[in-house]
MMTF fields as JSON, N, C-alpha, C and O atoms, coordinates in Angstrom:
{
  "mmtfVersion": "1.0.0",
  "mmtfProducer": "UNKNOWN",
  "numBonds": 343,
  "numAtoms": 344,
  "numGroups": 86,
  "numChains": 1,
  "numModels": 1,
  "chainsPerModel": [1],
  "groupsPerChain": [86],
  "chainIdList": ["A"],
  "bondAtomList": [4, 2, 8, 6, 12, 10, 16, 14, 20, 18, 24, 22, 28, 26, 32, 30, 36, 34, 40, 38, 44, 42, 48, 46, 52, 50, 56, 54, 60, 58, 64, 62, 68, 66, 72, 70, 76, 74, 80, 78, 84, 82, 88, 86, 92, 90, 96, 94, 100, 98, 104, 102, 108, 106, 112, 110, 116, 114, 120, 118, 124, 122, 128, 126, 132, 130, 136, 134, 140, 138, 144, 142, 148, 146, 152, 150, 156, 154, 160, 158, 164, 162, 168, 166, 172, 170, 176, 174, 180, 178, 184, 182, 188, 186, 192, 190, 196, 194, 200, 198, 204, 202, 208, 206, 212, 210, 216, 214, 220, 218, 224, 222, 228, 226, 232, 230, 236, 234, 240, 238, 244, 242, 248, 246, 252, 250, 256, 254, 260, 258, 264, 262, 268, 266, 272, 270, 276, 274, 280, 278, 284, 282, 288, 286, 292, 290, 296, 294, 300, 298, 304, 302, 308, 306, 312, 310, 316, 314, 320, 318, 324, 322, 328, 326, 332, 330, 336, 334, 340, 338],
  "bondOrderList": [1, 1, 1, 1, 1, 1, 1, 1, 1, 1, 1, 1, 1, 1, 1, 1, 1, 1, 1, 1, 1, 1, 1, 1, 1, 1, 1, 1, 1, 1, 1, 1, 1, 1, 1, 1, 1, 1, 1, 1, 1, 1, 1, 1, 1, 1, 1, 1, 1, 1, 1, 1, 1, 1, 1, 1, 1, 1, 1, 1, 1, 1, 1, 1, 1, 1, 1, 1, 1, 1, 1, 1, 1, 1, 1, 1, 1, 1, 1, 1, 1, 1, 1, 1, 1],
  "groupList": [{"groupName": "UNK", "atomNameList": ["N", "CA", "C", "O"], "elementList": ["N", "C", "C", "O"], "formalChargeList": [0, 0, 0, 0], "bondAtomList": [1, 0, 2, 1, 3, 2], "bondOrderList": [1, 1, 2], "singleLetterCode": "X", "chemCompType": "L-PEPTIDE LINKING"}],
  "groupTypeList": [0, 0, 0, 0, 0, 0, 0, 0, 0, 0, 0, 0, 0, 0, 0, 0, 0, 0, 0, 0, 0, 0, 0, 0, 0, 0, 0, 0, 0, 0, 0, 0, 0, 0, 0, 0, 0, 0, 0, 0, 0, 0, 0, 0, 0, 0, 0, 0, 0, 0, 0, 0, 0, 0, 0, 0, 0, 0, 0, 0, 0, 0, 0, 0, 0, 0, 0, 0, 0, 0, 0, 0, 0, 0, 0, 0, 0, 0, 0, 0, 0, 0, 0, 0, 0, 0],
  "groupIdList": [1, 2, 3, 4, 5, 6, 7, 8, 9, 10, 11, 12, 13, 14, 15, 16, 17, 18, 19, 20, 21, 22, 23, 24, 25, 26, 27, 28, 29, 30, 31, 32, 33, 34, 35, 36, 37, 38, 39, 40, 41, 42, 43, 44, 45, 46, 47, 48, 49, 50, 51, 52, 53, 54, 55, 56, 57, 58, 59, 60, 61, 62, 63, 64, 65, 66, 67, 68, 69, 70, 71, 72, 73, 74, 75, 76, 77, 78, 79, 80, 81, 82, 83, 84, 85, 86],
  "secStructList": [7, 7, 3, 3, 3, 3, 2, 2, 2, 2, 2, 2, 7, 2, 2, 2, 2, 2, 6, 6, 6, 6, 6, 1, 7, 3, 3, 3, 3, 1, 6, 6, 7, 7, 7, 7, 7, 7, 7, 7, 2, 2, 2, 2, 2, 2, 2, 2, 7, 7, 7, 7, 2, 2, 2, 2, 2, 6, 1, 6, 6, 4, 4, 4, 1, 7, 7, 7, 7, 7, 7, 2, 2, 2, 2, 2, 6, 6, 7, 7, 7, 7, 7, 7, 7, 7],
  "xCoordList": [80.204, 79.565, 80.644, 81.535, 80.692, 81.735, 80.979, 79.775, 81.6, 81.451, 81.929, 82.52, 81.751, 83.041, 83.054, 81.908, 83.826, 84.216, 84.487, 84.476, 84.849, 85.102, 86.277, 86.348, 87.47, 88.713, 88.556, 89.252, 87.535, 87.481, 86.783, 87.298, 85.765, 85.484, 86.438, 86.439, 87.052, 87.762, 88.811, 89.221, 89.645, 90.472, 89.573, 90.21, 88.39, 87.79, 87.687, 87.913, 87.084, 87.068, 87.981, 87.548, 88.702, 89.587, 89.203, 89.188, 88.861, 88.577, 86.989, 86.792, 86.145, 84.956, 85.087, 84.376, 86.115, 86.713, 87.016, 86.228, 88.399, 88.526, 87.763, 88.242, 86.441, 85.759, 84.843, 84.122, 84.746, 83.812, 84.65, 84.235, 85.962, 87.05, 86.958, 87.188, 86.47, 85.839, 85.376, 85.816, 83.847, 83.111, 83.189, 82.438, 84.13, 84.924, 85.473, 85.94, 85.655, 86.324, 85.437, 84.257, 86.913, 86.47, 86.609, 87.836, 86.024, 86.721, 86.74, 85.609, 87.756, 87.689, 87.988, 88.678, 87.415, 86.946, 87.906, 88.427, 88.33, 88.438, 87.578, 87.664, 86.949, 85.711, 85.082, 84.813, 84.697, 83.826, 84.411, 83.798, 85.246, 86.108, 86.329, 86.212, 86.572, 87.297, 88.765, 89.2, 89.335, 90.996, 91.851, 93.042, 91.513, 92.009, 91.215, 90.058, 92.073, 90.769, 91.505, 92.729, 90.571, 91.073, 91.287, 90.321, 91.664, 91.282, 91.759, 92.597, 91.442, 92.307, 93.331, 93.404, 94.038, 95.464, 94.814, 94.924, 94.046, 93.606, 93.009, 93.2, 92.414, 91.723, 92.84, 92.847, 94.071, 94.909, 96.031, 96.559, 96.229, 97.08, 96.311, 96.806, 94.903, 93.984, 94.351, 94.454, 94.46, 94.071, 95.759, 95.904, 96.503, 97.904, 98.651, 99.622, 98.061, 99.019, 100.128, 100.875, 100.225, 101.478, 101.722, 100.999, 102.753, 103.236, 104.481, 105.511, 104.306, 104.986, 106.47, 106.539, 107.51, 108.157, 107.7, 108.262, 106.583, 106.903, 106.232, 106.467, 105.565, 104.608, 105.615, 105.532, 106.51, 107.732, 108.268, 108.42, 108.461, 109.43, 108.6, 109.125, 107.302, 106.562, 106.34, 105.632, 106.609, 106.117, 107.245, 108.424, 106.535, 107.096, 108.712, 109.755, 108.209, 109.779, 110.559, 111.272, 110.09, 110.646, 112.444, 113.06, 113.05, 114.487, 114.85, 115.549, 114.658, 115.132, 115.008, 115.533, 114.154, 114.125, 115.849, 116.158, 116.683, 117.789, 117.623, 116.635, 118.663, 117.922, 119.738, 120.415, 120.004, 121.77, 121.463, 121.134, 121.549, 121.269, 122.161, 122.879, 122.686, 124.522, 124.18, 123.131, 125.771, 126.149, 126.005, 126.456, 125.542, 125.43, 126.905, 126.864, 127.927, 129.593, 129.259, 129.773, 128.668, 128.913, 128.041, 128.306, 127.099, 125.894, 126.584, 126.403, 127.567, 128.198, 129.258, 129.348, 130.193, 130.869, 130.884, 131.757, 129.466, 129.045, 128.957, 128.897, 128.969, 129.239, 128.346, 127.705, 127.84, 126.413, 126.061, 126.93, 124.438, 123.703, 122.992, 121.814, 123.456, 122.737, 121.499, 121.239, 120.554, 119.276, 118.396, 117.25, 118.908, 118.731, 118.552, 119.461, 117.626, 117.227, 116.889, 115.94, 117.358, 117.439, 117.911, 118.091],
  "yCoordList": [98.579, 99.868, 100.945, 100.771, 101.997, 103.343, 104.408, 104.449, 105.384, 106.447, 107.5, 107.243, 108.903, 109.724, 110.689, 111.091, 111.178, 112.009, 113.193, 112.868, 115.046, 115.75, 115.716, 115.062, 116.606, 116.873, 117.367, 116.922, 118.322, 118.998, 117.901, 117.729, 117.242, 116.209, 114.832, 114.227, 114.703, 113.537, 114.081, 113.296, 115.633, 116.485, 116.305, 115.897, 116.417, 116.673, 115.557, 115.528, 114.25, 112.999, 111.877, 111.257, 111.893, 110.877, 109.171, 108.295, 109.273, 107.867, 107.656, 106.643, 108.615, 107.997, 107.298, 106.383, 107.88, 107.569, 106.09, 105.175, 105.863, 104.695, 103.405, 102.302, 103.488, 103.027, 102.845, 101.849, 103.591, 103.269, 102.411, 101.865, 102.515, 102.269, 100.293, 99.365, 100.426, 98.815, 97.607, 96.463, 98.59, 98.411, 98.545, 97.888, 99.419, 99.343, 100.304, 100.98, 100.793, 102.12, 103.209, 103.369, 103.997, 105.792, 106.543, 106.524, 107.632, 108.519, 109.593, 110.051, 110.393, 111.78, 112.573, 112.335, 113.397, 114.445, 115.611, 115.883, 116.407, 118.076, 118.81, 118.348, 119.637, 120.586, 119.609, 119.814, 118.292, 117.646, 116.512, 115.445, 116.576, 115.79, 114.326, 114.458, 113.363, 112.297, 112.434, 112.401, 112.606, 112.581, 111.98, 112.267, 111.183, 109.867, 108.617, 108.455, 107.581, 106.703, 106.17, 106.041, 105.83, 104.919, 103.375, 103.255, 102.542, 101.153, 100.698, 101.435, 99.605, 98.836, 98.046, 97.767, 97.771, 96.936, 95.97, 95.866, 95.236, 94.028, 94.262, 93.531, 95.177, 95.282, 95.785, 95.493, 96.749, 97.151, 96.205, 96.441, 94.919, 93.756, 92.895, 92.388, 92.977, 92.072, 92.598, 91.878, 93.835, 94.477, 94.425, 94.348, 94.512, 94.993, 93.513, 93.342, 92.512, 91.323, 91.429, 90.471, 92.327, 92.827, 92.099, 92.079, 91.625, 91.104, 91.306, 91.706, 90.948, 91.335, 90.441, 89.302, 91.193, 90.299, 88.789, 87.694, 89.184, 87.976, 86.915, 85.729, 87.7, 86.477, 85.464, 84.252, 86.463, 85.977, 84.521, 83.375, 84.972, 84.048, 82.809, 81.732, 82.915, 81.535, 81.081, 80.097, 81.274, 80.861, 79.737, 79.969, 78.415, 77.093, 77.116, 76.471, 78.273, 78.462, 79.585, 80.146, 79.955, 81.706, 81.464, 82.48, 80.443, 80.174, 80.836, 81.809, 80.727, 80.745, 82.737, 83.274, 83.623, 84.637, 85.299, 84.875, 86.123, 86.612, 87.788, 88.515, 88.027, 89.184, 89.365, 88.619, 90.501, 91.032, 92.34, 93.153, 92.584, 94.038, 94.469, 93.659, 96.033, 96.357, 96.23, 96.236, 96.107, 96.508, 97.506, 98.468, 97.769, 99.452, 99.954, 101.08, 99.507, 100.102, 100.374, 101.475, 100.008, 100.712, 102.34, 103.307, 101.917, 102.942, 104.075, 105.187, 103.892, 104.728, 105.656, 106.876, 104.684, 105.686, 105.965, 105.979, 106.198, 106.863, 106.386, 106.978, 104.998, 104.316, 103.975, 103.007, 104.362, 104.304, 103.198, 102.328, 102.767, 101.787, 101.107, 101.411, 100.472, 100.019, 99.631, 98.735, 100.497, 99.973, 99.187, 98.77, 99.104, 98.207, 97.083, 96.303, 96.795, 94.707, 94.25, 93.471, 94.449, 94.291, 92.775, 92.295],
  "zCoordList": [100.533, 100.661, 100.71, 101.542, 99.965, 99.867, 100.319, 100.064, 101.038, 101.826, 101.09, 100.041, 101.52, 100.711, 101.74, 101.944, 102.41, 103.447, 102.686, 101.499, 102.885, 102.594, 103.39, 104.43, 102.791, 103.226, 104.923, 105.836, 105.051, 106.071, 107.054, 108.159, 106.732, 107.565, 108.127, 109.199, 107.141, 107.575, 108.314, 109.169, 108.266, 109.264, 110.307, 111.279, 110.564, 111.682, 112.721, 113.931, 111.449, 112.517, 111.417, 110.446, 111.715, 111.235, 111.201, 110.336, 112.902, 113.555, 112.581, 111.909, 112.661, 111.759, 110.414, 110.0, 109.801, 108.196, 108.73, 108.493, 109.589, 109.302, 109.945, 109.683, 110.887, 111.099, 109.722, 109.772, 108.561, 107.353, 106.175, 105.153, 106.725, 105.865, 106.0, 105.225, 107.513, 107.81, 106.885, 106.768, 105.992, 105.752, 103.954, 103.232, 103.47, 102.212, 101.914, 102.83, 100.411, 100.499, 101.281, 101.593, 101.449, 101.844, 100.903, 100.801, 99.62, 99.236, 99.723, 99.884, 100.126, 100.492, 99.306, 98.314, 99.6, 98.6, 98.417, 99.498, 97.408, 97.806, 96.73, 95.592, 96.876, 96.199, 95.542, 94.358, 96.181, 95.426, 94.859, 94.894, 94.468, 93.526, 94.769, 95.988, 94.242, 95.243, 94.595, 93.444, 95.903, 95.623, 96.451, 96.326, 97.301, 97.822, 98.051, 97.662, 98.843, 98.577, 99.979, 100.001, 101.305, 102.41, 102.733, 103.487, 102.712, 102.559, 103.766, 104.284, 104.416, 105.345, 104.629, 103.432, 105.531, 104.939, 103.97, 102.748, 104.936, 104.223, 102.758, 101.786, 102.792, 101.389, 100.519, 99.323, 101.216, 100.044, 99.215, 98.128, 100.215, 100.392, 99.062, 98.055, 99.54, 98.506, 96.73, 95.737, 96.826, 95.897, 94.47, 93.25, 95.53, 95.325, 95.167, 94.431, 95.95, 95.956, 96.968, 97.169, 97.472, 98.065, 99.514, 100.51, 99.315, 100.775, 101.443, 100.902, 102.89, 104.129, 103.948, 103.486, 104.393, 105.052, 105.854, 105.82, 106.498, 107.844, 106.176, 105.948, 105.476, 104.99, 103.712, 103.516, 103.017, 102.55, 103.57, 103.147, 104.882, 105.719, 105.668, 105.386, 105.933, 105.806, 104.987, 105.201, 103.797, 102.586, 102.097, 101.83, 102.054, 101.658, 100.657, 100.76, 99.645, 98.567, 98.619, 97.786, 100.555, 100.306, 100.623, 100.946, 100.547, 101.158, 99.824, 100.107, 98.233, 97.221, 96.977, 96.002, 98.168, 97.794, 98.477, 99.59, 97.887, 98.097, 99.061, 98.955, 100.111, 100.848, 101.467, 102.174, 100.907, 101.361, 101.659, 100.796, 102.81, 103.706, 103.294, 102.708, 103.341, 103.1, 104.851, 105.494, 105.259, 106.807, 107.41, 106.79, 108.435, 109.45, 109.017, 108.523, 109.071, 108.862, 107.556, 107.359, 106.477, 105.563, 104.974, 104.259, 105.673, 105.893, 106.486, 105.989, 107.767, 108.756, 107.976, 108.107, 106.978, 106.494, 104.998, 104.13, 105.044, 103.691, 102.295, 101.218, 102.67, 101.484, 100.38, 100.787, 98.787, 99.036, 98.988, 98.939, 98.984, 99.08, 97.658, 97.471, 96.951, 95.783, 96.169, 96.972, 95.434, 96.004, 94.618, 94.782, 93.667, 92.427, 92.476, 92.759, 92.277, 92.525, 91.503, 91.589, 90.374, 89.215, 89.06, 87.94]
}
């Protein structure tokens, strides 16, 4: 079941949105239009495939995933951070 909140309503009660957000999507609106959409994790996780760290760690073949932090010392003196995981 989908809901659609107005911008000004869902500013107003937030907690109601994500209490409907329960139950499936929310769209909130502006002049009518839907221009976001609310989901719970779970449904956005479902949707996206997307997973957690912790769920990586449990996962039977997650030893083979690579994971090299840079060091706080290098962070500290400015060093940059390759963020390419190419």
């Amino acid at each position: 079941m989908t809901r659609a909140f107005s911008s000004r309503d869902f500013n107003q009660d937030t907690a109601a949105a994500k209490r409907a957000a329960k139950d499936g999507p929310v769209f909130i609106t502006d002049r009518g239009e839907a221009a976001y959409v609310l989901l719970t994790i779970e449904a956005y996780r479902r949707l996206t495939g997307s997973k957690t760290l912790g769920d990586l760690i449990g996962m039977e073949d997650g030893a083979d995933i690579d994971f090299d932090p840079p060091r706080m010392g290098d962070i500290a003196r400015g060093t940059p951070v390759d963020l390419d995981f190419d």
